[in-house]
N, C-alpha and C positions, 0 to 999 in steps of 0.2 A: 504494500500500500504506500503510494507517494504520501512527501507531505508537502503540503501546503501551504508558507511561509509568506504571509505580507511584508514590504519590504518597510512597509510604514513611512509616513509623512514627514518626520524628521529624523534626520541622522547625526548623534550626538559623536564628537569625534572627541577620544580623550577618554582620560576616569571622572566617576560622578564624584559626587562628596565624598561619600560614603565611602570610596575604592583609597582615597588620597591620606592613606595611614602607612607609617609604616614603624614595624617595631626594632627593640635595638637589636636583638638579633639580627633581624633582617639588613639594618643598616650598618652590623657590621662584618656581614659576609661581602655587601654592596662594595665598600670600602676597601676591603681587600683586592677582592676584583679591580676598581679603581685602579690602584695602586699598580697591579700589575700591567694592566694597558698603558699607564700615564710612564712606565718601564720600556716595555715595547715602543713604546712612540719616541723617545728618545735616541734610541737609537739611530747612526750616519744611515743609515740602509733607506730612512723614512724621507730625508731630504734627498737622498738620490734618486727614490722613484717620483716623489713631486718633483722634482727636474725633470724627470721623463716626462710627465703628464703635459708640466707646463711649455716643453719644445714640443712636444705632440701635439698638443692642440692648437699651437704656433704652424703647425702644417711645418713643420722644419722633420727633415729625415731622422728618423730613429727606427733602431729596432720595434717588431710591434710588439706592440704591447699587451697585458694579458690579462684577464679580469675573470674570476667566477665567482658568481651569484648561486647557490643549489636552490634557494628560494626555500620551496616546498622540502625539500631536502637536508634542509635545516634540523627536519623533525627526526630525521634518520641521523642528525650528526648528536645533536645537544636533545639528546630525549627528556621529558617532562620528570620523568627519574632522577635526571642527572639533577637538576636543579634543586637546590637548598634553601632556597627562601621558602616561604610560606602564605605570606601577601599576595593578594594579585601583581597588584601595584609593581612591587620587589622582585616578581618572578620575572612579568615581562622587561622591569630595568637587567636582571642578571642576566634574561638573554641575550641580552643585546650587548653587556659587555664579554660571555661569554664568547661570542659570537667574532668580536674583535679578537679577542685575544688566541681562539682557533687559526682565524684569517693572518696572523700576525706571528706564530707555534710553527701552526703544521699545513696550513696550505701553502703559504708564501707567493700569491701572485705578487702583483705589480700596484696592490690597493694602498693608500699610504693609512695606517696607523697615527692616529690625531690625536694629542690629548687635551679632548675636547668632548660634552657629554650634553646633546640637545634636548630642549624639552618643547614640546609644541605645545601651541594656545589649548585651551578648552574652547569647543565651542559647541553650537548645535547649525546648522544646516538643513533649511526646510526644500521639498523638493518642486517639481519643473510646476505644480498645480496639479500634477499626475501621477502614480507611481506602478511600476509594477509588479505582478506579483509573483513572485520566486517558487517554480515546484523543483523538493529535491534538492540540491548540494549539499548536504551533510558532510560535515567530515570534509570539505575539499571536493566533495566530488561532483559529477555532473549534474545540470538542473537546466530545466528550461523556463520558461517565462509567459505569464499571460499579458501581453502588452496592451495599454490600458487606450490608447488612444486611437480608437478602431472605426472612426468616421472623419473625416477631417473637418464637419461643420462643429467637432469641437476645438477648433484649434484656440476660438475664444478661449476657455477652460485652462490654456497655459499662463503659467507667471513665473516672473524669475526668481531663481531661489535666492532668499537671503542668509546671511551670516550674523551670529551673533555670537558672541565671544564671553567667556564668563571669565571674567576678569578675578573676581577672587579666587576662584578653583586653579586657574592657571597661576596665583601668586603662590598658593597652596604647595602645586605639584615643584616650580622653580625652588621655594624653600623647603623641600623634603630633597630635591635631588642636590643642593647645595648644603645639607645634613648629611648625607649619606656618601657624595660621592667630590666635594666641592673643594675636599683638601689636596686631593691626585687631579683634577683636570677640570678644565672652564667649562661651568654650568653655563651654558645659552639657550634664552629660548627664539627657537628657529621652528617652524612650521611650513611644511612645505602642503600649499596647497592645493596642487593637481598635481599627476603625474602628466596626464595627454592633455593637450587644447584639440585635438582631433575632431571632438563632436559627432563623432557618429557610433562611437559606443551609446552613446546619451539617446540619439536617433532611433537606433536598432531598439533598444529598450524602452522605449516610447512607443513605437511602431510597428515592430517585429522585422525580421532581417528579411523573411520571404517578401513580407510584407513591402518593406522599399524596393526591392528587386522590381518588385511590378508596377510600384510606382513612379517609377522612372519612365516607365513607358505611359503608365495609363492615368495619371494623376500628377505630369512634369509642375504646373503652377502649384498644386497645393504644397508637392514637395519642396519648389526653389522656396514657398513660404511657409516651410517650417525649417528649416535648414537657416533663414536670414531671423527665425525667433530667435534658436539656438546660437545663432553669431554673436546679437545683439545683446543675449544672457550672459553671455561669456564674458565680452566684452562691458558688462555693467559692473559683474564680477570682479575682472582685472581694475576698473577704475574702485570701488569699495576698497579693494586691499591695497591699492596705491594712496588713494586717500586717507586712510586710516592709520600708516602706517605697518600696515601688519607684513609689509614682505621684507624678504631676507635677502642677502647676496648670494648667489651660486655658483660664484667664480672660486671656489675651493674644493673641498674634498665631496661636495654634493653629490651624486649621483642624478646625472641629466641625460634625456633622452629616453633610451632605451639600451643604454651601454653606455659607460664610462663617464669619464667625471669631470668638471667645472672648471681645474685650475685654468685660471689666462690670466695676464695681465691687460687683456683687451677689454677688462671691464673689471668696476664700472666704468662710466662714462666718465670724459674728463671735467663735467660740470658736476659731477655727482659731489652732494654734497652733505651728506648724510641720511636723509631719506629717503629707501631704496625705490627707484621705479621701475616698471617691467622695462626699459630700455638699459637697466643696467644690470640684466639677468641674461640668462639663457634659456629661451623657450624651444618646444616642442610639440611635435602634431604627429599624429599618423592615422592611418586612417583603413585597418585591418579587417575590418569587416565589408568594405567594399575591394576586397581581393578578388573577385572574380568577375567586376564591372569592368565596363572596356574603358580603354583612355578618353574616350570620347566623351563616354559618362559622367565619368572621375573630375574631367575638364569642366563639364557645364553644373555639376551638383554637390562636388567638395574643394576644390578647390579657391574657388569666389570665396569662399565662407569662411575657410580657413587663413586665408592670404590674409586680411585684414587683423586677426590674432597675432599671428606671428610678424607681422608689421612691429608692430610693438616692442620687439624684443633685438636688443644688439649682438646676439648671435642665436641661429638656431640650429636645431638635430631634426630629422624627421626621417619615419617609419618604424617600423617594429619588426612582424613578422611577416608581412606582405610583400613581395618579390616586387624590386620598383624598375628593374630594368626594361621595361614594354611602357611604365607613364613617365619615367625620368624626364622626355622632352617637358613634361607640365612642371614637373618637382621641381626641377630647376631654374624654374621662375619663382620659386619663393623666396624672400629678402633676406640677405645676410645667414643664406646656409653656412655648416662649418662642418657638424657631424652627420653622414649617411646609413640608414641601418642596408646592412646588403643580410640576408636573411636564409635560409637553409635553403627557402624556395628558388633563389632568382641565380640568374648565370653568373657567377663569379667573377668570368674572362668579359662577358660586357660591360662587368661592373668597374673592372679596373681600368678600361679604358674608357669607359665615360665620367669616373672620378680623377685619374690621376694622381697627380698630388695640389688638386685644386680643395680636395674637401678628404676628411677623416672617413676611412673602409671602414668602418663598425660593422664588422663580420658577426655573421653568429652561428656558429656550426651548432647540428642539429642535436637537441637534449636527449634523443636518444642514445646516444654513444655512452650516456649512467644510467640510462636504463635497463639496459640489455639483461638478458640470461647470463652473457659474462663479459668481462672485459676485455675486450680487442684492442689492445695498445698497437698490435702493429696495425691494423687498418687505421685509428685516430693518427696516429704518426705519419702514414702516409697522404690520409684528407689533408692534415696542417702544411706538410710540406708541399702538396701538391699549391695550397689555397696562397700560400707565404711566394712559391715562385711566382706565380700569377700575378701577382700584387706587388712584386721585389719594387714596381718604382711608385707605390702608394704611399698615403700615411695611412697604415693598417694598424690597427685595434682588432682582439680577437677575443669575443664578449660571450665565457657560456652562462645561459641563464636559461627561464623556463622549464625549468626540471621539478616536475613533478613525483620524480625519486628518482634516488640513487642507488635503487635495488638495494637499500638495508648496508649498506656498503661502503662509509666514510673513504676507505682507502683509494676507491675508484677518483673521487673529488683530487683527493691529494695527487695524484700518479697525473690526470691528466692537466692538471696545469706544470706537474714534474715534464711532461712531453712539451707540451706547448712552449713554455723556458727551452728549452733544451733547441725546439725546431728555430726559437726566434732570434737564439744566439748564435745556432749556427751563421745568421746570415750578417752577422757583427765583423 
């Protein structure tokens, strides 16, 4: 029997009151942990890979560079076992510092080790006027959707979501994480709030995926005007958090895009002057759910939409998992690219001669290679090398992520960024 999950009107992001306790045991398992990232991050090894990052993203040649994410995978490295706190609150801070201190032990990519410990706002976020409703994903797993807006004479019925920020709860959370972890590393609070400007996850879920599919054909006006609601929320959005001051900089160790990370010296802006705007970020769009629409489509009903977001932003990344070598001629008219996702689906060899070394390869070889029945070190060795010669005159990044598991199997994580080091130095 499914179950059947409303996804409900507002989405509280953060702990409630009630969750923002923590006791001294907890704070002083916390503290320990601290202690040893704020170790690890010391370390010469951590300023020489932010030197990679920051001539990487300069488009200046380097070896490529190497980044994994297990994501869902996580749960197979640092299981719920392993953790020693007892609080919510404290478990999910321990994860995340244990989390650092794995990446920093025993995988050793190319992520730099910061000693630095964020805390994001409290807030609530109400949604589009519409929402919909979630059958199934339990546990991670798969679910489909009843999507709520199944006539377009409701398009009335939309409004843009607002933000509200609970300013005591988030002073709350900063003085617990500055009790607990504030003696080993800089308590900031930093919230990052989208991962995509995309808009058409937002769409799909609104409307159903089959659902736009045939909209494109049979209902082009209602769609070009819900697609310019969506624009116009987004962009109400971006202005709230510029006004309000609530945005961060993301020219550091951030995680941007859909691969790799922030450091430049190309931002902020040179007028920046303490209060951050999206022109002194780095934004990101992609747009994965219309994977299988043609350029033509892509042309007339996401891309308008999307251009005026990323407008905004003094460098941007764009795509995910969508193969962009067949729309690049459109992609490439988006303003101040820097990072490209090139993705498991799309030709690698088109890709490297339609990027060059004008924009970052953010490669992402396929999440099955941790998934398998077993580990094939020598085929992954061979993919890398093959993907690496392709690319010798790129600025290549090589991003695994999306992994849904690592087959119960931490050592697989570790070995293959052990290959990947190994493919990227050969070419040193």
């Amino acid at each position: 029997m499914s179950d059947q999950t409303p996804a409900g009107a507002i989405a509280r992001q953060g702990h409630t009151e009630l969750d923002l306790e923590l006791s001294a045991r907890d704070r002083a398992i916390l503290g320990d942990l601290a202690s040893r990232v704020a170790e690890l991050a010391a370390r010469p090894v951590e300023d020489a890979k932010r030197d990679l990052w920051y001539r990487h993203n300069a488009l200046e040649a380097t070896r490529p560079v190497i980044f994994c994410d297990p994501e869902n995978g996580w749960n197979e490295i640092i299981r719920p076992a392993d953790l020693a706190c007892e609080g919510e609150l404290a478990r999910s801070w321990e994860m995340r510092l244990r989390k650092e201190i794995w990446w920093g032990e025993v995988m050793r990519d190319d992520r730099v080790i910061e000693p630095v410990f964020d805390v994001a706002h409290v807030y609530t976020e109400s949604d589009w006027g519409m929402q919909e409703t979630r059958i199934g994903g339990q546990d991670g797993g798969s679910y489909t959707w009843d999507a709520p807006l199944k006539d377009y004479a409701d398009l009335d019925r939309l409004r843009f979501p607002r933000i509200t920020v609970d300013a005591a709860a988030t002073e709350r959370s900063l003085a617990l994480a500055e009790e607990a972890v504030g003696h080993a590393l800089t308590v900031r609070l930093k919230t990052v709030w989208w991962w995509t400007l995309g808009m058409t996850w937002t769409l799909i879920n609104l409307r159903g995926l089959t659902q736009v599919m045939l909209d494109m054909s049979d209902h082009p006006d209602e769609l070009h005007r819900l697609m310019a609601f969506l624009r116009d929320g987004h962009l109400a959005r971006l202005d709230y958090l510029e006004s309000e001051g609530l945005l961060s900089l993301n020219n550091d160790g951030t995680y941007v895009g859909s691969g790799g990370f922030g450091w430049t010296h190309e931002l902020p802006q040179a007028d920046h002057q303490g209060r951050v705007r999206t022109m002194d970020m780095w934004g990101f769009a992609e747009s994965q759910e219309t994977v299988h629409v043609s350029p033509r489509m892509f042309a007339e009903f996401v891309f308008p939409y999307q251009e005026p977001l990323l407008a905004r932003f003094g460098l941007n990344c764009y795509g995910c998992c969508e193969p962009l070598d067949k729309r690049w001629h459109i992609v490439e008219r988006f303003p101040r690219l820097r990072r490209i996702s090139v993705s498991a689906w799309a030709d690698p060899a088109a890709m490297a001669e339609l990027l060059g070394d004008r924009y970052i390869y953010s490669y992402k070889p396929t999440p099955a290679d941790l998934a398998m029945p077993s580990f094939d070190a020598e085929r992954i060795r061979a993919g890398l090398r093959e993907v690496m010669r392709i690319t010798r005159d790129c600025r290549l990044e090589v991003i695994m992520k999306d992994n849904h598991t690592i087959g119960n199997d931490p050592s697989r994580v570790v070995n293959w960024v052990r290959i990947a080091r190994e493919e990227a130095e050969r070419l040193t």
